[in-house]
N, C-alpha and C positions, 0 to 999 in steps of 0.2 A: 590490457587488464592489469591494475595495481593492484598487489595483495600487500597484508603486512599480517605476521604469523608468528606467535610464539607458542611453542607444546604447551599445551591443556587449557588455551584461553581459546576465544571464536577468532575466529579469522572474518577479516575484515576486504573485503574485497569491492572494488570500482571499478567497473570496465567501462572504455571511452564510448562514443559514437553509438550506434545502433543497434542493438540485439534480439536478433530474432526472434519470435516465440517461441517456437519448434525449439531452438537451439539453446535456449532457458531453460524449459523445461527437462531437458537431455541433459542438463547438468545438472537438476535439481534431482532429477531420480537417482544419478549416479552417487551423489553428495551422499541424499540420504540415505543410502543403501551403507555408503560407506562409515558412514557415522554409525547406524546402526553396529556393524561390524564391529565397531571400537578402529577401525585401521586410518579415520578421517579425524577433523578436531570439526564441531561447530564452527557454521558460516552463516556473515551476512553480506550479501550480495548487492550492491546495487548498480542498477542498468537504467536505460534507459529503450522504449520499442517504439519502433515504428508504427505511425497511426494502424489503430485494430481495436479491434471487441473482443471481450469474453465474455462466454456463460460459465457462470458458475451451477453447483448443483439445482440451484432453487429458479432458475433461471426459467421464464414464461415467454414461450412464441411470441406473445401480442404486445411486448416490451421491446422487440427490436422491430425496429419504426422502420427503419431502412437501412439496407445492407451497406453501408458509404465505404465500410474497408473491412478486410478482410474477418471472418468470427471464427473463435478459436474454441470448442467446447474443452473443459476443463474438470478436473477433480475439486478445486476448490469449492468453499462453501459461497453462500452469497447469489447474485443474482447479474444482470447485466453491466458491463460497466468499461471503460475506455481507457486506452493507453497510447502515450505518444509522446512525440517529442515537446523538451520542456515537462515532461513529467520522472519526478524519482521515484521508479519503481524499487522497492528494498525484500528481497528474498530471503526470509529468513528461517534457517534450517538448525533448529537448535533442539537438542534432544531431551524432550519433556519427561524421561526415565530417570534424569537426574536433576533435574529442575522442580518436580512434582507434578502427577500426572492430572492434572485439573484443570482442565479446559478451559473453562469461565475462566478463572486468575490469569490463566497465557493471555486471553481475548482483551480482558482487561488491563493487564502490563501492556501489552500493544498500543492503546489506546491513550493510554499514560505517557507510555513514548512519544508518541505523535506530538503528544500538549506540550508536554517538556519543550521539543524540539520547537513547534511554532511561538511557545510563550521568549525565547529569545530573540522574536522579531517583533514584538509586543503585541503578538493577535492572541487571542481566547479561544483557544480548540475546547470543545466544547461535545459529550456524548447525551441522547436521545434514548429513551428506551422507545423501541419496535422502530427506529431508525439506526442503521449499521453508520460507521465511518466517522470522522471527526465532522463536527460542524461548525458555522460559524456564523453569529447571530449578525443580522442586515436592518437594522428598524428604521434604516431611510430607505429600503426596499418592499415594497407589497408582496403578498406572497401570492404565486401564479395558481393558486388554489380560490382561494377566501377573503383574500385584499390583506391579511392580519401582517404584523414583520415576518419577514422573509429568514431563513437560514439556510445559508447555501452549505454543500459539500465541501471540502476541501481537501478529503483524504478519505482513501478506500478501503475497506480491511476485507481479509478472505480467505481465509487458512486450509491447509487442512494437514493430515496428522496420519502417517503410514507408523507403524509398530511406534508408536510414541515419540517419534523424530515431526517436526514441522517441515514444513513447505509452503509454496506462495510467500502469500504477506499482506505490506502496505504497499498503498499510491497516492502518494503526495502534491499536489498541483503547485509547480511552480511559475512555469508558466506554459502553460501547455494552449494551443488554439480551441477554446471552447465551443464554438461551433460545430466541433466535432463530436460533442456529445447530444449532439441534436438526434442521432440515427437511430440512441433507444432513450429508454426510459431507466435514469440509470437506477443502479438495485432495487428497481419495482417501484421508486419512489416517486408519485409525484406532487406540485405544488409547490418545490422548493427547487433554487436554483443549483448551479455549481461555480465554484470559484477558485483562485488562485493567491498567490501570495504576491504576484504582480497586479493582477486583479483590482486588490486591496490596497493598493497604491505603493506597494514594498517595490525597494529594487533589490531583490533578493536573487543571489544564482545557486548555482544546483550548488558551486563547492561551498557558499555560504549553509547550507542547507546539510549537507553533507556532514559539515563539522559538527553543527547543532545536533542532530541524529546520532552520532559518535558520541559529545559528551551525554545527550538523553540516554542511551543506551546501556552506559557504562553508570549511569543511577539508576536503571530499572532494572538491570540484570545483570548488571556485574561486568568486569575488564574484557576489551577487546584486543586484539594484535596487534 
């Protein structure tokens, strides 16, 4: 785990290889507990998990297709959706008591973040209304609905919010084996596909990704560690 830390800005944090789920979330409650506290500084996390599912709150039995790796029920918001390796998962625990307690604009800056970050690989993240997560338009692809262009996924949003501190986050496709998102129907969506930034014919890696997310972050919400 690399951190980099200075008193009163977020803490910036990378941990290598593989990270549990169980063992995410055991840090994620602790964090915010601690933040709450005032005894912690804001954190963003990013990991990376072994093939798994989550449900989040809104999450529908008849959306996971088949059980192919392990499913994790959760606090987040949101609905089914996939994590694994080649994906940057980014936990971000930042305390909306001093940021402005308004949900929408948090949802929204997230979303901003994401575009930031992918606009410096030249793709167009791109948000839907009554569709969650960044998208990204395909019009050499039919859509698996209605034949119309396609818009696959490319990033996942899911938050949720204890005494006004954040937790969860985003997930990011970099290149993660997409096949593995065959086992549900991700966030209740369907008709559109899912995609990555290798996908798309980028040779992008996670520390390429990483930096971009760093300076995106540092223009939507101000200095990190």
């Amino acid at each position: 785990m690399r951190k980099a830390q200075i008193a009163g800005m977020v803490e910036w944090i990378i941990s290598d290889g593989l990270t549990g789920y169980d063992e995410a979330v055991a840090f994620m409650e602790a964090r915010v507990a601690a933040i709450h506290e005032g005894t912690a500084d804001e954190a963003v996390w990013l990991v990376e998990h072994p093939p798994l599912y989550t449900a989040g709150t809104s999450a529908k039995a008849a959306d996971l297709l088949e059980a192919r790796f392990p499913v994790h029920e959760t606090g987040r918001g949101g609905q089914y959706t996939y994590h694994g390796p080649g994906q940057r998962v980014v936990y971000v625990m930042l305390d909306l008591n001093r940021r402005g307690r308004d949900v929408r604009q948090f949802v929204a800056q997230l979303e901003a973040w994401v575009i930031a970050a992918l606009a410096e690989f030249g793709v167009t993240g791109e948000i839907r209304d009554g569709r969650v997560g960044v998208w990204v338009a395909r019009p050499e692809k039919p859509s698996l609905f209605d034949g119309s262009p396609r818009e696959d996924k490319i990033a996942a949003i899911g938050v949720k919010l204890r005494r006004w501190v954040s937790f969860h986050g985003i997930a990011i496709n970099v290149e993660p084996d997409l096949a593995h998102y065959s086992g549900i129907v991700p966030c209740g969506i369907s008709g559109h596909g899912v995609t990555s930034l290798v996908d798309l014919g980028l040779p992008v890696g996670m520390e390429d990704l990483d930096l971009a997310l760093k300076r995106g972050f540092e223009q939507v919400f101000g200095a990190t560690g």
